[in-house]
C-alpha positions in Angstrom: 0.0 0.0 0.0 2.9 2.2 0.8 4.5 1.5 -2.4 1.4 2.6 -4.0 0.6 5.9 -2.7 4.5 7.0 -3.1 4.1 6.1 -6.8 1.0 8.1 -6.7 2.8 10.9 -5.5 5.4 10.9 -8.1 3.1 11.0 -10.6 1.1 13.9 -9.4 4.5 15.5 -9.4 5.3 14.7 -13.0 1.5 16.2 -14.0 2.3 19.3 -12.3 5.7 20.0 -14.1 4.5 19.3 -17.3 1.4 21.3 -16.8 2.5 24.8 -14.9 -0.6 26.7 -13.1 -2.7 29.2 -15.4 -1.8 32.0 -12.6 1.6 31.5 -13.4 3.0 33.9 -16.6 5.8 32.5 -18.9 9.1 34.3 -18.4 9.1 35.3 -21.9 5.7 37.1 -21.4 7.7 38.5 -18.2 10.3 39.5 -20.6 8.0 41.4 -23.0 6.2 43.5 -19.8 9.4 44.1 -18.1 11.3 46.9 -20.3 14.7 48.1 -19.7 15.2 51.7 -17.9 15.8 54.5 -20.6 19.7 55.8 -19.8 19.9 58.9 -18.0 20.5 62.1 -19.9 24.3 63.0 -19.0 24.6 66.4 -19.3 28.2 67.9 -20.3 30.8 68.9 -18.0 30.9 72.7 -18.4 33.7 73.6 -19.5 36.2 76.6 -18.1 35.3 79.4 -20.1 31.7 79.4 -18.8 32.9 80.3 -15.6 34.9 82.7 -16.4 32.5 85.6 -16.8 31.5 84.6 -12.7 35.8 84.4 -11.7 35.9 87.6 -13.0 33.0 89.8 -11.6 33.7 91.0 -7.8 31.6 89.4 -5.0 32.5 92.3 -2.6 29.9 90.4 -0.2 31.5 87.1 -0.2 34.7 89.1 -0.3 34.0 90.4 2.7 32.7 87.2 4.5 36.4 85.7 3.9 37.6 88.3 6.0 36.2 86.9 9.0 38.3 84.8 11.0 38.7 81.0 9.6 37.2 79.4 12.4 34.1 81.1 11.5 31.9 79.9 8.4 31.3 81.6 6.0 27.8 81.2 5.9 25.0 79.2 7.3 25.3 75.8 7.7 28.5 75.6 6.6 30.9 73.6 9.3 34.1 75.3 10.7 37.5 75.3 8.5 39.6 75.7 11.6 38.7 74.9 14.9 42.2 75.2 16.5 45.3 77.3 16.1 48.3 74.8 15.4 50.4 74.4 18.8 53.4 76.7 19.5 56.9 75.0 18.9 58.6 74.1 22.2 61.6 76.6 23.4 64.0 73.7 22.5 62.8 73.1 19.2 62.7 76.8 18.4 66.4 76.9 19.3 67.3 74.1 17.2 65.5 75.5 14.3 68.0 78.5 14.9 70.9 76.7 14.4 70.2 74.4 11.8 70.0 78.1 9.3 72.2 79.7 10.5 75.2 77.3 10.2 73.6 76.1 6.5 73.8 80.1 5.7 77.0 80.3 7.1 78.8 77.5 5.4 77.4 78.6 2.1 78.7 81.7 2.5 81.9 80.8 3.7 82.2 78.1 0.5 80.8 80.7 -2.1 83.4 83.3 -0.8 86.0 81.0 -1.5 85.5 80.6 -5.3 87.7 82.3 -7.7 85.2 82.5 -10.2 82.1 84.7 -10.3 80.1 82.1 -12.7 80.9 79.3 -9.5 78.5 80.8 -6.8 76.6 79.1 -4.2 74.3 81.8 -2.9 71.1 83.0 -4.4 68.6 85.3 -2.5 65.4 82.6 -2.6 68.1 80.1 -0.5 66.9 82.1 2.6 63.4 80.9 2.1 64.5 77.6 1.7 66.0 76.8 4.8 63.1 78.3 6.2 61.1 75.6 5.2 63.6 72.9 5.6 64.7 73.8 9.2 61.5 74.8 10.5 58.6 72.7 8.6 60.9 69.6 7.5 57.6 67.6 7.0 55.7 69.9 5.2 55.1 69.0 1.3 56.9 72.0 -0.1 60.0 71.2 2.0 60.4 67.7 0.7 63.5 66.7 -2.2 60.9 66.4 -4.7 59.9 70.2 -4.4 63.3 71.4 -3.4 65.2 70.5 -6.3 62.4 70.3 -9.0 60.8 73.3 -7.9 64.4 75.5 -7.9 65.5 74.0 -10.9 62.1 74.4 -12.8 62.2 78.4 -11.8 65.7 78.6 -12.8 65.4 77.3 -16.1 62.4 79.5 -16.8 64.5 82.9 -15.0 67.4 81.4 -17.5 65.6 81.7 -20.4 63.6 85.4 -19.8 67.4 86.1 -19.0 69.1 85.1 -22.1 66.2 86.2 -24.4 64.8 89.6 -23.0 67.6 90.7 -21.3 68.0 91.9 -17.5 65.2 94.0 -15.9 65.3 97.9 -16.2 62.7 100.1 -14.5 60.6 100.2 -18.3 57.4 98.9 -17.8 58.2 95.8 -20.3 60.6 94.8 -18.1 57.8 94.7 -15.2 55.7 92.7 -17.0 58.7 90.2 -18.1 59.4 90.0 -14.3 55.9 88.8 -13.6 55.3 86.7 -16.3 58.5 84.5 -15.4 57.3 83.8 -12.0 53.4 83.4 -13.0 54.9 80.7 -15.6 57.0 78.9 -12.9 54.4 78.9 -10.6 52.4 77.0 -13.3 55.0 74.7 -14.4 55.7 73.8 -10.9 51.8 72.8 -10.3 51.8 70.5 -13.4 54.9 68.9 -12.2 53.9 68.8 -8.3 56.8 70.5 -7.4 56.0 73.7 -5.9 58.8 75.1 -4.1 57.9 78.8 -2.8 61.2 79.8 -2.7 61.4 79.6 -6.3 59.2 82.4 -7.6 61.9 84.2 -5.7 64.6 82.0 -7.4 62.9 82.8 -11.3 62.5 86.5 -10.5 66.1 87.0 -9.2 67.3 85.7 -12.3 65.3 87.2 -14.7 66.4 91.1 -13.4 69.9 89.8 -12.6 73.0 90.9 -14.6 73.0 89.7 -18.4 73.9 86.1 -19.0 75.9 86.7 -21.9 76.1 83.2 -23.5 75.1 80.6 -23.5 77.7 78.7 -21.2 77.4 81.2 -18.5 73.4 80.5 -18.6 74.5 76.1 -18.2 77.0 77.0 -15.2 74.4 79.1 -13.3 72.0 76.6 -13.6 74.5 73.9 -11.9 75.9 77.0 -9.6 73.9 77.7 -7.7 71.1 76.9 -8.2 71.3 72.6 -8.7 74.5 72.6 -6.4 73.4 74.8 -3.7 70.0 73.1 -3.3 72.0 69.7 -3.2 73.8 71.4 -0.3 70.9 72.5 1.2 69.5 68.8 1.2 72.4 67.5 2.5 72.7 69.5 5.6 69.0 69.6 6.3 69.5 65.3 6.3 72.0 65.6 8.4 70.8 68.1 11.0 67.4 66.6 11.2 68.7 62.7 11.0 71.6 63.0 13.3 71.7 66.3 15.8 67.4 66.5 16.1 65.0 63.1 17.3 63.3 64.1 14.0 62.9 62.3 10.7 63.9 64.2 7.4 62.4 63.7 4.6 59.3 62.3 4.4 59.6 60.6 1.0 62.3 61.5 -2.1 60.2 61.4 -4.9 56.5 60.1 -4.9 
């Protein structure tokens, strides 16, 4: 009897696969009903230019809210920039960071005063910046190998070349306008490159209203001295100071 009811059951089974419910809808009648979602519209990316008529009309109300102090928004609903000054440097550390310039300074000095030739120097102006930044802020991004020696050598080529093909600045306004542009164009190069070095908007503009380079050998060694071999310099006694006389760790990363 068993045996006969479980055959039973199989066969009811069987009935019910061959023979689906009426209720139940074929999948390709599901397929037909169901239709795909149209694509969104994507609407293009507006381009510069069309905000350049807004960059260049004065806000002299949102000028004014920049004013206020950055822990303070600058409008409603808009969450603090800065909710803390950064912490004063320790009198120790402070001291150290007085040393470390001055004896970088003074050994440049002392080497560049050395040379016999005027095209070998070791000394520009923008090297005072630098060991700002590589004395007092070794772990900030602007003071790392990368943006020391690209960004110097990036805004010495371009003082170079204003140099060699306009001449050195005079008081005309030409000359103004040749100083600016040199720095405006090594800012930008040193952007692209991620290599900004302030120091060497100082660095281009020096150059570009320095003395004539009269040739083109003259414009190679200045490039090498001082501005490749000084920042070299530079890098080497930041390493050493930070590595070996300070519990500090200099620099961060060399290239990338």
């Amino acid at each position: 009897m068993s045996n006969l009811t479980s055959h039973t059951a199989v066969a009811i089974g069987s009935l019910e696969n061959l023979c689906p419910s009426e209720h139940a809808e074929s999948p390709s009648k599901e397929s037909k009903d169901h239709k795909d979602p149209e694509p969104a519209q994507t609407h293009p990316k507006p381009s510069f230019l069309s905000h350049l008529p807004t960059l260049l009309i004065p806000k002299p109300s949102l000028f004014f809210r920049k004013l206020r102090p950055a822990h303070l928004p600058l409008s409603d609903g808009e969450p603090s920039r800065l909710k803390f000054l950064p912490p004063s440097p320790t009198l120790t550390k402070a001291i150290m960071c007085f040393f470390g310039p001055f004896l970088a300074i003074w050994l440049m000095c002392y080497l560049n005063s050395m040379g016999e030739y005027e095209d070998f120097l070791l000394l520009v102006p923008s090297f005072g910046a630098s060991v700002v930044l590589l004395f007092a802020a070794p772990n900030a991004p602007f003071s790392q190998p990368r943006n020391l020696i690209g960004g110097q050598l990036i805004s010495g080529i371009v003082g170079i070349v204003f140099n060699v093909a306009f001449g050195p600045g005079t008081d005309s306004v030409y000359h103004h306008l040749l100083s600016g542009l040199a720095v405006g164009i090594s800012i930008l190069l040193m952007m692209l490159t991620g290599t900004v070095h302030p120091p060497g908007g100082a660095t281009a503009l020096y150059i570009t209203r320095m003395s004539p380079l009269t040739s083109g050998t003259s414009a190679v060694l200045f490039l090498f001295f001082p501005v490749l071999i000084g920042d070299a310099l530079l890098f080497v006694l930041a390493l050493l100071f930070h590595n070996v006389f300070r519990h500090s760790r200099y620099p961060e990363y060399y290239y990338c």
